[in-house]
MDTraj code that builds the backbone (N, CA, C; nanometers):
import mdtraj as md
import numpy as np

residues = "UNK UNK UNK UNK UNK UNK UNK UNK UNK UNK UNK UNK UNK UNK UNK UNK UNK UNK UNK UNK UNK UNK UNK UNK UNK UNK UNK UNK UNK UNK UNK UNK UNK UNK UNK UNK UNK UNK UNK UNK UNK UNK UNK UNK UNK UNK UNK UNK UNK UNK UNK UNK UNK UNK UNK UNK UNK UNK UNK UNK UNK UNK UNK UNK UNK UNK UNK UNK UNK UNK UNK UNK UNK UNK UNK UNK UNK UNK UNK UNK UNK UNK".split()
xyz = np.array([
    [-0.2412, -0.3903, -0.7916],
    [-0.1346, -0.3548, -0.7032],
    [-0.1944, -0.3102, -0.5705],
    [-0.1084, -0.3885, -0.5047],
    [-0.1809, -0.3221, -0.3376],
    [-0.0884, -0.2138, -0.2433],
    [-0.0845, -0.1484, -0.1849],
    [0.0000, -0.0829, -0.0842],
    [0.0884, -0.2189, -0.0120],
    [0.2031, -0.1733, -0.0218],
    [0.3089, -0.2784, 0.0344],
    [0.2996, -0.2688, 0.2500],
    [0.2105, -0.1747, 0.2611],
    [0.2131, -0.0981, 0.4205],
    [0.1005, -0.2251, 0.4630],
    [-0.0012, -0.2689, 0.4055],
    [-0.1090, -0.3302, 0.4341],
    [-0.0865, -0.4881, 0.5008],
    [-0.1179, -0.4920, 0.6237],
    [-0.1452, -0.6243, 0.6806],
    [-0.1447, -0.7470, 0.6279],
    [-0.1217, -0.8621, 0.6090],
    [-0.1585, -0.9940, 0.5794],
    [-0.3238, -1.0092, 0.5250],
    [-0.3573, -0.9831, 0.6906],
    [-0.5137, -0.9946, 0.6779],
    [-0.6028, -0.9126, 0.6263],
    [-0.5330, -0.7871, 0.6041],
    [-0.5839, -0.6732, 0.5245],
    [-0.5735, -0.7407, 0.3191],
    [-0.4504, -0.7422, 0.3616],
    [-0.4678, -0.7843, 0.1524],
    [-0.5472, -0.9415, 0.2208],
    [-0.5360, -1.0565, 0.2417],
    [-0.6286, -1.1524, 0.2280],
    [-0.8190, -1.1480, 0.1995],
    [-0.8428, -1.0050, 0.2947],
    [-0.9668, -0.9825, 0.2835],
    [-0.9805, -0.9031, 0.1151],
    [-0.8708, -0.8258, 0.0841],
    [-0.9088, -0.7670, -0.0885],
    [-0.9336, -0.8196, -0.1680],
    [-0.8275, -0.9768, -0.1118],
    [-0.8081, -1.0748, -0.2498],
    [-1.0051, -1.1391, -0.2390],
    [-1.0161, -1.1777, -0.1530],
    [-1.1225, -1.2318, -0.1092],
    [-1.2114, -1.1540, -0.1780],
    [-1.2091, -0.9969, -0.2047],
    [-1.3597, -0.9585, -0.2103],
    [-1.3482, -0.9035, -0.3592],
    [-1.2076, -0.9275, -0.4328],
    [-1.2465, -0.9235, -0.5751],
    [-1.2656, -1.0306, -0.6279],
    [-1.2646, -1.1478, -0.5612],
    [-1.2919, -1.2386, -0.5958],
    [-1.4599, -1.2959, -0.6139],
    [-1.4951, -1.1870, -0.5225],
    [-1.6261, -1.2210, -0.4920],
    [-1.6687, -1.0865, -0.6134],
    [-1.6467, -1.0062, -0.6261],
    [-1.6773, -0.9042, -0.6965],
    [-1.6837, -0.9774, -0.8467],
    [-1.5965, -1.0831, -0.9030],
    [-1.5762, -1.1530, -1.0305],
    [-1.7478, -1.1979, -1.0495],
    [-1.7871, -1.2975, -0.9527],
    [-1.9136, -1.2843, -0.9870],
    [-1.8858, -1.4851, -0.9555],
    [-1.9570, -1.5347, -1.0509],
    [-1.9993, -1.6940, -0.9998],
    [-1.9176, -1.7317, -1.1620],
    [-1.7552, -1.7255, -1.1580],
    [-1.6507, -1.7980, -1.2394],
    [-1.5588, -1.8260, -1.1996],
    [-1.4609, -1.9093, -1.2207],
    [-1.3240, -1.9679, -1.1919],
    [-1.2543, -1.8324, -1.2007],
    [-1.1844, -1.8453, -1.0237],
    [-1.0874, -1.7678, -1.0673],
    [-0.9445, -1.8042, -1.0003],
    [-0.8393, -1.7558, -1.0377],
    [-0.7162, -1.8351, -1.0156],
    [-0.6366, -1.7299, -0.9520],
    [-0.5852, -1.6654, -0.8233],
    [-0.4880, -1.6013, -0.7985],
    [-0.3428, -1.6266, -0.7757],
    [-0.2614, -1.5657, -0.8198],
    [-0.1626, -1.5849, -0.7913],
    [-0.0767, -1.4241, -0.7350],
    [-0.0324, -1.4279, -0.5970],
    [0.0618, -1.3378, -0.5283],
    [0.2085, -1.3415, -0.6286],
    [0.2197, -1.2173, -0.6521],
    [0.3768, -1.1996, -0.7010],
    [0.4819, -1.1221, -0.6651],
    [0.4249, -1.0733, -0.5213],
    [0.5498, -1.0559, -0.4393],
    [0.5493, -0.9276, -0.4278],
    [0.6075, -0.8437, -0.3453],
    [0.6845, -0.6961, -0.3017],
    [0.7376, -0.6641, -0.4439],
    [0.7306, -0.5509, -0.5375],
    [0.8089, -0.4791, -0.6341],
    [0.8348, -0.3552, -0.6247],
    [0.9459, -0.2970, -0.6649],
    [0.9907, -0.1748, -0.6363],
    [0.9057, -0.0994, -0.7607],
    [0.8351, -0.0255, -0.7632],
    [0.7735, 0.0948, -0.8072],
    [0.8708, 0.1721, -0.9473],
    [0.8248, 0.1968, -1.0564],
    [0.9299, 0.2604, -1.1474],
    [0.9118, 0.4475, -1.1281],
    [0.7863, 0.4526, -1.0421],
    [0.7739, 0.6118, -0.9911],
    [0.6459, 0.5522, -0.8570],
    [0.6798, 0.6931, -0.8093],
    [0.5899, 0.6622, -0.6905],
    [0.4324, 0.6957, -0.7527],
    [0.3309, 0.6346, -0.6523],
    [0.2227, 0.5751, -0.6985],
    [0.1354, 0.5967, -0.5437],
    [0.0898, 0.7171, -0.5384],
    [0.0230, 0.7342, -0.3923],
    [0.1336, 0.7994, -0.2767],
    [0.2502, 0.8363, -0.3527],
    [0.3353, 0.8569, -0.2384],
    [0.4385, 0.7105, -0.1814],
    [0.3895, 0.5887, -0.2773],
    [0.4603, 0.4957, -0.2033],
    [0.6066, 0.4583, -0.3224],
    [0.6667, 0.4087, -0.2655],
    [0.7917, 0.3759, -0.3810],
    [0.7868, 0.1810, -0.3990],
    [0.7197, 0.1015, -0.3626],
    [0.6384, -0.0560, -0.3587],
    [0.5584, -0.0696, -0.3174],
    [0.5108, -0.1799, -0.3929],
    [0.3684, -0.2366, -0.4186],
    [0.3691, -0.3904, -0.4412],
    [0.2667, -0.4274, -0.3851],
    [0.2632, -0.6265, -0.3336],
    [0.2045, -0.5769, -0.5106],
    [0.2162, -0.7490, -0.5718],
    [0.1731, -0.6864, -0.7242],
    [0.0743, -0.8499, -0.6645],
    [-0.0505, -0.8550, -0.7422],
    [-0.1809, -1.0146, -0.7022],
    [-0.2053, -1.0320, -0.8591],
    [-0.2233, -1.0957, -0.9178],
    [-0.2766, -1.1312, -1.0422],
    [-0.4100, -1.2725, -1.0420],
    [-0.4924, -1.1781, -1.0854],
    [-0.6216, -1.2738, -1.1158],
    [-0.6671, -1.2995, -1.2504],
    [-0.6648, -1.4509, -1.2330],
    [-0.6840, -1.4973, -1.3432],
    [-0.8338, -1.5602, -1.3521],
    [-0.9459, -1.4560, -1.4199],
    [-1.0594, -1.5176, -1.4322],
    [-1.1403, -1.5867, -1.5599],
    [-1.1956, -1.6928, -1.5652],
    [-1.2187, -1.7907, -1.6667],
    [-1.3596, -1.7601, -1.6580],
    [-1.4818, -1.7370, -1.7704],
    [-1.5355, -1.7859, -1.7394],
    [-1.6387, -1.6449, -1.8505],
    [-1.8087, -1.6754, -1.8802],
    [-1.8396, -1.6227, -1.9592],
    [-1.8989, -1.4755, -1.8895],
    [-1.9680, -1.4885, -1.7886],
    [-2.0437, -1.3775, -1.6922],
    [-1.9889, -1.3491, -1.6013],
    [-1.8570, -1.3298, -1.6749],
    [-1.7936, -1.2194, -1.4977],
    [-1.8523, -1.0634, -1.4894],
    [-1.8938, -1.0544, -1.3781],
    [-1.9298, -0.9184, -1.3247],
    [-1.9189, -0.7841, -1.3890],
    [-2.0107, -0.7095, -1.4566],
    [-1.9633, -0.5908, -1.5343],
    [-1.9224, -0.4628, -1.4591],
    [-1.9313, -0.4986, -1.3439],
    [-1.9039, -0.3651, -1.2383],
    [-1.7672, -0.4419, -1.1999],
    [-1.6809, -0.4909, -1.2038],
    [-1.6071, -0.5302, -1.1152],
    [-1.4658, -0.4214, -1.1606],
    [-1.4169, -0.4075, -1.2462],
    [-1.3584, -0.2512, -1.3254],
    [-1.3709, -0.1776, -1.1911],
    [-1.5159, -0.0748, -1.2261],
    [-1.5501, -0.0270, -1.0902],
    [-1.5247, -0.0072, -0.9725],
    [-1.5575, -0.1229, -0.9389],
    [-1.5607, -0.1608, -0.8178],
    [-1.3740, -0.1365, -0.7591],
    [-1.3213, -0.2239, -0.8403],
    [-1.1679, -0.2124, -0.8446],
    [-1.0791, -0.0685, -0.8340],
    [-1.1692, 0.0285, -0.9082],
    [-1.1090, 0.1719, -0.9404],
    [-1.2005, 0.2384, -0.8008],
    [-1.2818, 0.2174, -0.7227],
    [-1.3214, 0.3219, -0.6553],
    [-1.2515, 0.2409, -0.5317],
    [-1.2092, 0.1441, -0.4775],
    [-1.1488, 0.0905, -0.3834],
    [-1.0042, 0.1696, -0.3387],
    [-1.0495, 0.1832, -0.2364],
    [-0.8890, 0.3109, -0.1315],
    [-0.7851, 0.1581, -0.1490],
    [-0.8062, 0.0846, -0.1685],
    [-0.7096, 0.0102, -0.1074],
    [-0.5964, -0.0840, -0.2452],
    [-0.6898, -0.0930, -0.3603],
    [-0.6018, -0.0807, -0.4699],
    [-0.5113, 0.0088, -0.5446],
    [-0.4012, 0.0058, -0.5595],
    [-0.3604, 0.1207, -0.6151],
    [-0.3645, 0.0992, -0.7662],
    [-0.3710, 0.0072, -0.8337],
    [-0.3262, 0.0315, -0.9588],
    [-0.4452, -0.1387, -1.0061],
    [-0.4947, -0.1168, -1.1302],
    [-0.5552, -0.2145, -1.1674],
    [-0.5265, -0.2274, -1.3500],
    [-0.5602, -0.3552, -1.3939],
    [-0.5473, -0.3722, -1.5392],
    [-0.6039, -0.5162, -1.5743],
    [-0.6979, -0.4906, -1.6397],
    [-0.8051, -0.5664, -1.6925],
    [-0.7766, -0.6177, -1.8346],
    [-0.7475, -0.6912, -1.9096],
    [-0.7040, -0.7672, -2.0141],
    [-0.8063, -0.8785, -2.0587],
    [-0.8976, -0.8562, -2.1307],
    [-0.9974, -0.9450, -2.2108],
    [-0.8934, -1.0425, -2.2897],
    [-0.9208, -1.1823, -2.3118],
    [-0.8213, -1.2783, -2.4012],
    [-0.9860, -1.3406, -2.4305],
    [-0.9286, -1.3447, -2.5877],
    [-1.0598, -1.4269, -2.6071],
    [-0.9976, -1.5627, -2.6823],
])
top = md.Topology()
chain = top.add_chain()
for i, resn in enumerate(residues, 1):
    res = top.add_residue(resn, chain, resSeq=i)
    for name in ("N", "CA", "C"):
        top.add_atom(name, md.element.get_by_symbol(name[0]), res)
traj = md.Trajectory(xyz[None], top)
């Protein structure tokens, strides 16, 4: 989840750099739009929601991390499918 306040070019560069954070695998994004918040979350009441879909055997073990110390994500969820 991103802050709904954030620029175009601001979320384009996030999407960009968790993408790069995944590591050297397929990954598939898909934008799902402005959602209204079921409680506020930083003070905000919406959030752009991005879903990444990554394939692949050596994705990045820091990328969790990386995701949770970032000012600019608000909310993350990581789902292993094997």
């Amino acid at each position: 989840m991103l802050p709904s306040t954030l620029k175009k070019e601001q979320k384009t560069k996030i999407v960009a750099d968790v993408q790069k954070w995944a590591g050297d695998v397929k990954v598939k994004t898909t934008e799902l739009g402005e959602k209204k918040l079921a409680y506020k979350i930083r003070g905000a009441q919406s959030a752009d929601y991005v879903l990444f879909e990554l394939e692949g055997e050596n994705i990045a073990k820091d990328l969790v991390t990386r995701m949770e110390n970032s000012d600019d994500i608000m909310r993350q969820l990581v789902v292993r499918m094997s």
